[in-house]
N, C-alpha and C positions, 0 to 999 in steps of 0.2 A: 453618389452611388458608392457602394461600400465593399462589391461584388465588382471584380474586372470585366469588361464590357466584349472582350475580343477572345477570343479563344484561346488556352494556352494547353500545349502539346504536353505538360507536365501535371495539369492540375486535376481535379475530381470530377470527371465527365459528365457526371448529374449536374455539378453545379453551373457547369460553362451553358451561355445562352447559345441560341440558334440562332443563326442567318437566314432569312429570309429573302430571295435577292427575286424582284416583282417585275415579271413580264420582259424580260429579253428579249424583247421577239424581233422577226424581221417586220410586221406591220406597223411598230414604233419607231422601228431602227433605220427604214429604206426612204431613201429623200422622195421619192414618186407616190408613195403609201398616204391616203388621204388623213392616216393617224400618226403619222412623220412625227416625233419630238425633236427639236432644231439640236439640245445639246443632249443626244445620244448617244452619240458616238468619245463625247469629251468625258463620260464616266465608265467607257468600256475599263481602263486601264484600275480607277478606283473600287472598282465592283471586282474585278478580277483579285485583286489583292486582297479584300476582304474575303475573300470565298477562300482565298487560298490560309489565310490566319485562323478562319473558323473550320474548314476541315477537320474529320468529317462532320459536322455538326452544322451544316446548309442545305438548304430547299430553293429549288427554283422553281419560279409560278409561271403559268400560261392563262391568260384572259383567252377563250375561245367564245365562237357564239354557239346558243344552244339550237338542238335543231328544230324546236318550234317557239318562238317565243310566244311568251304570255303575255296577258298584262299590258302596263305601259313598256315592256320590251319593245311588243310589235310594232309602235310608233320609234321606237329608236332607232329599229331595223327599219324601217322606211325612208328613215333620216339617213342611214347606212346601211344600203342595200351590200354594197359589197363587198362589208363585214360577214356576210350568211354564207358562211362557208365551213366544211365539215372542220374537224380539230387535224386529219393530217395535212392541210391546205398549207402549202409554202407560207404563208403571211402567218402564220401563227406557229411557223417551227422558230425557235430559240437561232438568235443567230451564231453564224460560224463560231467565235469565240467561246461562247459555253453549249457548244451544242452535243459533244461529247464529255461533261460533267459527270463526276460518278454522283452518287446517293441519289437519295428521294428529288422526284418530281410532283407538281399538283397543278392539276386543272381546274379551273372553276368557269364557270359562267356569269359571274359575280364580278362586281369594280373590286368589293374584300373580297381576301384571301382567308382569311377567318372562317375556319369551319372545324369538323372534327379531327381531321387529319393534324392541323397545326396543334390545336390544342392535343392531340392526343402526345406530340412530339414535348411542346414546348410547357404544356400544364393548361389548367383552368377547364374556363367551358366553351367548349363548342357551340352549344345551344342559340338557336336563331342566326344563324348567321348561314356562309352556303353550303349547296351542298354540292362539295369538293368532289373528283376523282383522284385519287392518288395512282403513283404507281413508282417502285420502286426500281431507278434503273440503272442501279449499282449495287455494291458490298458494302457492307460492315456501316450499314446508317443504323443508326441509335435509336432510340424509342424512347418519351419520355416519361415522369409520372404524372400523378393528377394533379400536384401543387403546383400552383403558377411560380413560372420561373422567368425569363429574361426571351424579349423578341429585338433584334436589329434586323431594320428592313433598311434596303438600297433597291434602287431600281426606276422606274417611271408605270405611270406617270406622278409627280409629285402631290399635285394637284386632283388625281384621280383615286388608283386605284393604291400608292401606297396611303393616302391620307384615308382611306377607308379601311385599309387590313389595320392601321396604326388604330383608329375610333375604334374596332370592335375588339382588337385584343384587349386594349387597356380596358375597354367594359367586361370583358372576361375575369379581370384582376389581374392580366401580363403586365408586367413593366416595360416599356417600350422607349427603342431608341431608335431616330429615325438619323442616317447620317446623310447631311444636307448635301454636300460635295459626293455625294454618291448615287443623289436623286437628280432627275433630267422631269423639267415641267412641260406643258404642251406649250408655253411660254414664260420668259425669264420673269416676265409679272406675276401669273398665276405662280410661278413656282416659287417664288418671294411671300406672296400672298399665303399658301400653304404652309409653310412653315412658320408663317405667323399664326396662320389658325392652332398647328398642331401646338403651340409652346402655351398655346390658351389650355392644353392637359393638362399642364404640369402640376404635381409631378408623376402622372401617371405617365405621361408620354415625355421624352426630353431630347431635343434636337441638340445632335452633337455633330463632328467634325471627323473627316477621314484619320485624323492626326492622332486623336483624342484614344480613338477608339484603336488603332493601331499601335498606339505607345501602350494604351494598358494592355495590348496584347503583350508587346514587349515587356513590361513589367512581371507580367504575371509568368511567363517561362523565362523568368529570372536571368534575362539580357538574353533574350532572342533576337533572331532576324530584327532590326531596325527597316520601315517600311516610309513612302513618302506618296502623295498622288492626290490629285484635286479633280475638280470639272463637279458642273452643275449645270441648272438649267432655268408642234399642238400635235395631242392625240385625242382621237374621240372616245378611246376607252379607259385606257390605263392610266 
């Protein structure tokens, strides 16, 4: 990549990519939650740090259920009855950690996050993909243009729903970078297994490293903050 991967508090705000940081929620994050991911809690600290180097230029997603499902939905909801719950239902609020985040937020009903909201921020197309709610629940978030520009996604599940927002950005034309130590799977197999599937993109999609992506942050505002921080990684959705 020829373009700094992390955000730099110095550089051309069109050109810096967006953070994507997938499903925080407390129905991922609570050991009792039938959608529990085992290492959720070990990428709190690496997810925090990227949020804080891409500032403001970060989206946080919520996987909610919708309130009827369709389709093959309605047998998923059978399989998880006590996922059908509205969007302000404790299990699907962002936990303590990013729960007072400034900028944009996005809902979806969707395993991808990929919809017009994201592209509208990060470029390309939206098209087929979900259909998002946004809402903006801070100041000074960015907006971006229509040429595809650059997506880093962190979050869980690795296996789930970031390997879905990763497949349809990069079918959009986004260039995508998933950091492995900042993703949590529903298990350390499936999550191994995931990022084997995603690096089958490349180079549309490219699995990189808290380290990686952090350093070029540093590089790019010309000896900033130096940063450090690992953790990786069952949920039924994310």
């Amino acid at each position: 990549m020829t373009q700094p991967a992390a955000a730099s508090r110095g550089s051309d705000d069109q050109s810096r990519p967006w953070l994507a940081v997938i499903d925080m929620q407390r129905v991922f994050g609570e050991p009792d939650s039938d959608w529990f991911a085992p290492r959720f809690a070990e990428i709190l600290g690496p997810v925090r740090q990227l949020a804080e180097a891409f500032r403001p230029r970060v989206i946080f997603t919520r996987f909610i259920a919708p309130e009827k499902p369709a389709g093959a939905w309605r047998q998923y909801y059978e399989q998880w009855p006590f996922a059908l719950q509205p969007p302000d239902a404790p299990i699907y609020a962002l936990v303590d950690e990013f729960a007072d985040q400034p900028g944009p937020t996005l809902d979806a009903t969707t395993f991808s996050k990929w919809g017009p909201m994201l592209a509208g921020l990060v470029g390309g197309s939206g098209e087929g993909a979900n259909s998002d709610s946004g809402s903006d629940t801070g100041s000074g978030s960015d907006t971006g243009s229509g040429s595809p520009g650059e997506l880093v996604l962190a979050g869980v599940s690795t296996d789930c729903c970031v390997l879905s927002t990763a497949v349809a950005a990069a079918d959009a034309g986004v260039a995508v970078r998933v950091v492995a130590n900042a993703c949590a799977g529903s298990t350390d197999e499936s999550h191994g297994q995931a990022l084997e599937i995603l690096r089958l993109y490349g180079p549309l999609i490219e699995v990189v490293s808290l380290a990686e992506i952090l350093g070029e942050a540093g590089e790019a505002s010309e000896g900033g903050e130096d940063s450090e921080g690992g953790g990786a990684g069952r949920a039924g959705a994310s």
